[in-house]
N, C-alpha and C positions, 0 to 999 in steps of 0.2 A: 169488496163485499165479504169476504172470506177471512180477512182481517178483522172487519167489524164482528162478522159472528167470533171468531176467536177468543176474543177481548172479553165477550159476554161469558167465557168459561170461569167459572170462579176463582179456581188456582192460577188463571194467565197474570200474570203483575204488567199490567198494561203500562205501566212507566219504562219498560223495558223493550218496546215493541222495534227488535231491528231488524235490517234490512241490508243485500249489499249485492254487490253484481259485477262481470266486468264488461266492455265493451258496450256492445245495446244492454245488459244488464247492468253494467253503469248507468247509463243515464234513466234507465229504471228506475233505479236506486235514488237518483235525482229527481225526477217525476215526483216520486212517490216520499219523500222528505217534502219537500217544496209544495206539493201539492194538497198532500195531508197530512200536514204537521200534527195534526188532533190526534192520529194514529202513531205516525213512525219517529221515532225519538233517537235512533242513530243509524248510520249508516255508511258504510265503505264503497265508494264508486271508485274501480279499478280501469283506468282506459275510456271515460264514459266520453258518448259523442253530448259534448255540451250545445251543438250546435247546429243543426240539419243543414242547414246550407253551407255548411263546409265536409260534407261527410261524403264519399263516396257515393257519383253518380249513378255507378254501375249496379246498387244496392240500392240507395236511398230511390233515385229515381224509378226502380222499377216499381215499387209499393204506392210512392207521393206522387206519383207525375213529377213535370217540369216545376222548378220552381218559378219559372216565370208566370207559369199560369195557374200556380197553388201555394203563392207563398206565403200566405195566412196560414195554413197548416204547417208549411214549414218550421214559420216561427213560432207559433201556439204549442206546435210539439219539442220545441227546442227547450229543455231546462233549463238557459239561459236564462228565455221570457221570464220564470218565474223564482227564478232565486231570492227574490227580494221577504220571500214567503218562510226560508229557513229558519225555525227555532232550536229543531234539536242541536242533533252532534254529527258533523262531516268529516269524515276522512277523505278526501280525496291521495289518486298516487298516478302517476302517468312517467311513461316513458318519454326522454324529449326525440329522441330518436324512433316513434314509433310511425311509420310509413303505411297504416290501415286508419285508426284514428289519429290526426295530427293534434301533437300538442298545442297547438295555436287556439284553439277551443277549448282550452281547458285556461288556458290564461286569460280568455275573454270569461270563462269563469269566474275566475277568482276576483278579477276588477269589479264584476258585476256585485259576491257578495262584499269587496271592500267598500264599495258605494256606497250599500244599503247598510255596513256597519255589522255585520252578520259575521259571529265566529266559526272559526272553521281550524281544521286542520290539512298541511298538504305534502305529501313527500312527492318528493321528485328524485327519476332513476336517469340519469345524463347517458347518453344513446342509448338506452334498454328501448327493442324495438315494442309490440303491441303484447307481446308473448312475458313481458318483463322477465328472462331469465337468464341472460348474457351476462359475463362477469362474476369472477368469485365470488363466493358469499350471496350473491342477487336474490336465490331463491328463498334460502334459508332466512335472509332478514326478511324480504317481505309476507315471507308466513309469520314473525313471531311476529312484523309490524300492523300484523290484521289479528290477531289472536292476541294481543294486549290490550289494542285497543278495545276488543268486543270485552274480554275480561275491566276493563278499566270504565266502560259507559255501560254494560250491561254484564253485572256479576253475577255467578249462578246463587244459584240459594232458593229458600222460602220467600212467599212477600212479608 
């Protein structure tokens, strides 16, 4: 709601409306592409759980219950269920090495939007754990690789 009222300011250039996040603000970021395309037009999901029923019990379950006896919410919360919905612009970037959210969901991602024919973009960091900062150079590319992208799909300026 706080985005809609936003949009309604005059100077906002609603073609520009981004978004990004990492871990649950990853799949945030997926949510909220996916879900209202009308509004968010790109976005960076960094480590996002694409998939609730592979995310940490010990977290997931204390909020959802079991999935056994709640797995309609599981999936309906999964940004998987809804990527078929993507127009904007996605950055995705995941560690394969990340032992909090497992890469394995993020590649049930990416099949999902190859399915639906949905462009995207993906970097991928080879054993960078959830933290992506292991490895010379790690940190410093993946900040210019989210600060070009935002410059390159949402450039500052006047509308």
């Amino acid at each position: 709601m706080a985005a809609k009222k936003i949009m309604q300011w005059p100077w906002v250039d609603t073609s520009r409306i981004a978004v990004h996040g990492w871990s649950g603000g990853g799949s945030t970021t997926l949510n909220l592409l996916f879900q209202y395309p009308e509004i968010y037009k790109t976005g960076i999901a960094i480590a996002p759980v694409a998939n609730q029923l592979l995310y940490d019990n010990i977290y997931q379950e204390r909020y959802m219950g079991l999935p056994q006896e709640n797995r309609e919410d599981f999936v309906n919360g999964s940004p998987l269920s809804h990527a078929k919905n993507l127009r904007g612009n996605l950055l995705i970037v995941h560690g394969t090495g990340d032992d909090n959210v497992h890469y394995q969901g993020t590649e049930m991602l990416i099949n999902e939007l190859v399915k639906y024919d949905r462009k995207f973009q993906v970097m991928v960091y080879p054993n960078r754990t959830h933290a992506i900062n292991e490895g010379e150079g790690t940190s410093l590319h993946l900040s210019h690789l989210f600060t070009d992208y935002l410059r390159e799909h949402c450039p500052g300026g006047g509308r």
